[in-house]
C-alpha positions in Angstrom: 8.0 15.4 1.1 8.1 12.0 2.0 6.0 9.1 0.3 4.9 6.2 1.5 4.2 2.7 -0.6 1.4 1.0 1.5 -0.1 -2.7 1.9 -3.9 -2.8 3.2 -5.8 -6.0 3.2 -9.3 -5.5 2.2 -12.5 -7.5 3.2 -12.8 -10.5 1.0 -8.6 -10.9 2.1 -7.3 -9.7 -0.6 -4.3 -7.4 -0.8 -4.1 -3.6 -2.2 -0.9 -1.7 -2.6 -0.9 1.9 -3.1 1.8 5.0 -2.8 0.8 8.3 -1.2 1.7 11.3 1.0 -1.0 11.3 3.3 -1.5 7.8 4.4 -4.4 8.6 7.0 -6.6 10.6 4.4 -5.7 7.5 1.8 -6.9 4.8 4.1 -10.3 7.0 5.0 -11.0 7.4 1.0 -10.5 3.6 0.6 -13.0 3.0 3.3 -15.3 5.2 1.9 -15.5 3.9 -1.4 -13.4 6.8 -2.7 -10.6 5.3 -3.3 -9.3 3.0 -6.0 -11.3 1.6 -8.1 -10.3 -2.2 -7.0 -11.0 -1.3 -3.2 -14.6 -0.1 -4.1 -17.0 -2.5 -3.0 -14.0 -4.4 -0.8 -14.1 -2.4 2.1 -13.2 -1.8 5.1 -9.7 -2.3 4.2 -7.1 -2.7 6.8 -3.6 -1.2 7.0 -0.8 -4.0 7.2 2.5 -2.3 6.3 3.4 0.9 5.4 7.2 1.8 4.2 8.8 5.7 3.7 10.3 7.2 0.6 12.3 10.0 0.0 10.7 11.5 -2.9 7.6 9.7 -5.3 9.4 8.0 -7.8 11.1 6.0 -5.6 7.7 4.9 -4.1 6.3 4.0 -7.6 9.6 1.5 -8.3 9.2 0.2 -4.7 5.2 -0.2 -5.3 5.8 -1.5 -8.8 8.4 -4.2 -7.2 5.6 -5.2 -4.0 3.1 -5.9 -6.7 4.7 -8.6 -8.7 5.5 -10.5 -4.9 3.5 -13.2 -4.3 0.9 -12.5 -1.6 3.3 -14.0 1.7 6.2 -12.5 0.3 4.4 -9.0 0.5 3.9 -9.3 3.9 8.0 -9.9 4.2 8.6 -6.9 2.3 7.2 -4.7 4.8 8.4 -6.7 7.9 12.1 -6.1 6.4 13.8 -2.7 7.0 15.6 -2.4 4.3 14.4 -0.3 1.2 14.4 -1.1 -2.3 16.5 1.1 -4.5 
């Protein structure tokens, strides 16, 4: 099953970055409200980068490394097509 570490950008332009194996169904509970907790109340989020995984616990190191970037260099991370290991 493949995972996938996301980036969305949500209302007030903030950023929100997530790990899941159905993105579609992910972004549609975010913009519901049922999503996590920090995109309550910031919706409608927007998808900006998404970035496959072999298996989850690669996706939680690789979500785990995008959220200590600094905002521009999370954009970066999933313009570049290499994968962190």
């Amino acid at each position: 099953m493949t995972w996938i570490v996301y980036l969305l950008e949500c209302s007030d332009q903030t950023y929100y970055t997530g790990i899941t194996n159905r993105l579609d169904h992910r972004i549609e509970m975010h913009n519901k409200g049922q999503g996590a907790k920090y995109t309550r109340g910031r919706g409608p989020v927007i998808l900006l980068g998404q970035r496959a995984y072999p298996d989850r616990a690669s996706a939680s190191r690789a979500e785990a490394q995008v959220k200590r970037l600094k905002k521009v260099e999370k954009l970066a991370f999933f313009q570049d097509d290499q994968s962190i290991t």
